[in-house]
N, C-alpha and C positions, 0 to 999 in steps of 0.2 A: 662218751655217753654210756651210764647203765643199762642194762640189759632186765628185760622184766625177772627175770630170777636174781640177778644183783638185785635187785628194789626189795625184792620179796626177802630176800638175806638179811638186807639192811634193817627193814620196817620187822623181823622177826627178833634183832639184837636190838630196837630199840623198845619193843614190848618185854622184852625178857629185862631190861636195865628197869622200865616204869614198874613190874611184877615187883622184882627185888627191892628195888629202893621201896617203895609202896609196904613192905613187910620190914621197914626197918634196916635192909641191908647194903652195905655201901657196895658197888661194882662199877664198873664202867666198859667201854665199850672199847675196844679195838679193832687196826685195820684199817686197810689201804685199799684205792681203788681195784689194786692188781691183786689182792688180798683175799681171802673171806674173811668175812666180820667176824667176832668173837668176844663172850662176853666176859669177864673176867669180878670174881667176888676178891674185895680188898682182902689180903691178908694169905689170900689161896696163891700164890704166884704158879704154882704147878696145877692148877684144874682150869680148863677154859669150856666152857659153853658156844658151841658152834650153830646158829640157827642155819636152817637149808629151803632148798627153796618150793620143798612140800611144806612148808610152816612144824615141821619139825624139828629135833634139836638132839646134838650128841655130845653128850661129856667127854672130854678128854683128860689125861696127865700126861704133863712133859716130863715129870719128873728131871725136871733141873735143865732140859735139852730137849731142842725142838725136834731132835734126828730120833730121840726116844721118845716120842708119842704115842699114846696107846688107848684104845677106847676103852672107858668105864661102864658108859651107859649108849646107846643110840635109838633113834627111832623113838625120843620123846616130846610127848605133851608141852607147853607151856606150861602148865599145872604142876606137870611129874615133875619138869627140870628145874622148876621155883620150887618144890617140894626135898627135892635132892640136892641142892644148893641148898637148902635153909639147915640142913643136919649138918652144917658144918659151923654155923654159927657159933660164934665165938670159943673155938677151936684156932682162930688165925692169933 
């Protein structure tokens, strides 16, 4: 059973996938129950979008490895992180 912050994780990477695709941008969603969710733009394999369970959102790079993870951006909008995510378009 989810937990109301799980749901609120979930239901934050499933408005960050409708944001994106809605402007055009292919992404998709990843992530396991034991997981947090995370958004992922086709093309980016190293930047993931992690929504939390204040309904805000923190960019990451793996740069190539999950053990190298390192934050870009935190403490974003929906807005910010569809706004920060679109300056990459068609860069992938």
């Amino acid at each position: 059973m989810m937990t109301d912050d799980e749901y609120r994780c979930l239901y934050g990477a499933n408005a960050l996938l409708v944001a994106l695709v809605q402007r055009g941008i292919q992404a998709s969603i990843h992530g396991a129950l034991s997981e947090p969710y995370l958004v992922r733009v086709a093309g980016l394999d190293t930047v993931e979008a992690v929504p939390t369970a204040s309904d805000r959102y923190a960019i990451w790079t793996t740069n190539e490895s999950p053990h190298d993870a390192a934050p870009l951006r935190i403490d974003l909008s929906l807005g910010e992180t569809v706004q920060f995510l679109s300056q990459f378009e068609g860069r992938a």
